[in-house]
C-alpha positions, 0 to 999 in steps of 0.5 A: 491548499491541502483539503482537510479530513473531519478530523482536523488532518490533511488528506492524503488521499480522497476518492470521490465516487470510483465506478469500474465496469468490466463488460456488463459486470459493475466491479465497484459501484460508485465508491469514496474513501477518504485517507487522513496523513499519518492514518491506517485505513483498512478496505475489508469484504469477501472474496471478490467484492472489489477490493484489489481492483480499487487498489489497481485503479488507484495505482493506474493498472486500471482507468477507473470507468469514472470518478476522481481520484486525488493525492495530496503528497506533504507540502505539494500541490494535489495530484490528479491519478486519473490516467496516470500509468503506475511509474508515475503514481509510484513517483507521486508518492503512492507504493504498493505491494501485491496479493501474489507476491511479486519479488525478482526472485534471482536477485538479492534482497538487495538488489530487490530493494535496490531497483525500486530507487530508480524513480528518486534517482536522476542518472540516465543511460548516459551517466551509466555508461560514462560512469560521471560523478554523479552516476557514482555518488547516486549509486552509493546513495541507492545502495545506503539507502536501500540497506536502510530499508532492510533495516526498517523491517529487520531484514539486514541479515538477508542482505546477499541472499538470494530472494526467493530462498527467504521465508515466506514472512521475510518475502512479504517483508521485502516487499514492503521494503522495496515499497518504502524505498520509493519513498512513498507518503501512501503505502497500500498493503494488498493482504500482507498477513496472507499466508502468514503463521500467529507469530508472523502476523504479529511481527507485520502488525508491529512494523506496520504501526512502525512505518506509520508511527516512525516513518509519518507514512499513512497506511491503506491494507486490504486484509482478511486477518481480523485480528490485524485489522482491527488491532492497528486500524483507526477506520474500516470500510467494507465492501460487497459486491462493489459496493460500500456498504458500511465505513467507520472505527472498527468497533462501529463496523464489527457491530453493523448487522450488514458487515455481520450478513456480509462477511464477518458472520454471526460468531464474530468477536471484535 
């Protein structure tokens, strides 16, 4: 039985006190966060205070030093993601995009959205090489559904373009595109406005509340942008020095005077 948020919902993820120790240095510090299905949850804190490397122990590019770790994908049994290496928490249902952004820059935006498609298809180095029915139809499959993609965050134009030529804002969008096209329930956004000029940024804050309104997909954003965060944001929790030191609605944590010494600064205006 799916295990429900406070709220009524099910969960689409829940960790339950994540500790990471690199050497003598504690990165995160005892750490539980709870994701509802069909919610956006955003992780904010200074530089450094652990946010990107929570995500990669999610993701399995880290084993977390302990803690548990649990997906809950729609109408499956719970996952456990300790130890699972990153193809195998893509093929759970979890897809990321990255700080940096991390696009083949060769390849077409396309072939970009295309290659996230292997871990829902089924044909192996023999189908390929045969070239069978099924290898085909899959192939087809892969190409429609990839467009499809495109089409979701409105790069379809860019189709046979060459990725690295795309603007700034249309590469974060790819990768967002290529993200979806694993077919995620989760998708965790690694500061997708970074970068990003007023209007970009409002242009991401509309396709993220579409994936979730549109597509039932939950959203977990790291983001410094405040604005989007608490814009699109339904709970924030916030992070200093590995440790959680605040959690709630976005009006709850813009008031804490602990975020307020922490990150946001005094002039803060939610």
């Amino acid at each position: 039985m799916t295990p429900r948020a406070p709220g009524g919902a099910p969960i689409a993820l829940e960790v339950k006190n994540l500790t990471m120790d690199f050497g003598g240095l504690r990165a995160l510090d005892d750490i539980s966060i709870t994701i509802a299905q069909g919610e956006i949850v955003a992780i904010i804190g200074p530089n450094g205070a652990g946010k990107t490397t929570f995500f990669n122990c999610i993701t399995g590019i880290y084993e977390p030093t302990k803690g548990d770790m649990t997906a809950n994908p729609p109408g499956k049994a719970p996952v456990r993601l300790n130890r699972l290496k990153p193809n195998q928490v893509t093929a759970c249902g979890l897809a990321r995009t990255f700080q940096n952004i991390r696009l083949f820059p060769k390849m077409t935006v396309l072939e970009n959205v295309m290659v996230a498609r292997h871990v829902r298809t089924r044909s192996g180095i023999f189908g390929a090489v045969l070239r069978d029915e099924r290898t085909r139809r899959e192939e087809r499959e892969t190409v429609e559904f990839s467009y499809k993609m495109l089409c979701e965050v409105g790069l379809e134009r860019y189709v046979n373009e060459i990725a690295s030529e795309l603007p700034y804002g249309a590469q974060r969008r790819l990768e967002i595109a290529r993200a979806l096209a694993t077919e995620p329930f989760l998708l965790l956004l690694d500061e997708p406005a970074a970068g990003m000029n007023p209007k970009e940024t409002s242009e991401l804050d509309e396709l993220i509340t579409r994936i979730r309104n549109d597509m039932g997909v939950s959203i977990l954003l790291i983001e410094h942008d405040m604005k989007l965060v608490m814009s699109i944001s339904e709970r924030i929790y916030v992070l200093d020095y590995g440790r959680m030191i605040s959690h709630g609605t976005p009006r709850e944590v813009s008031a804490d005077p602990k975020v307020i010494k922490a990150y946001l600064g005094e002039a803060f205006d939610a």
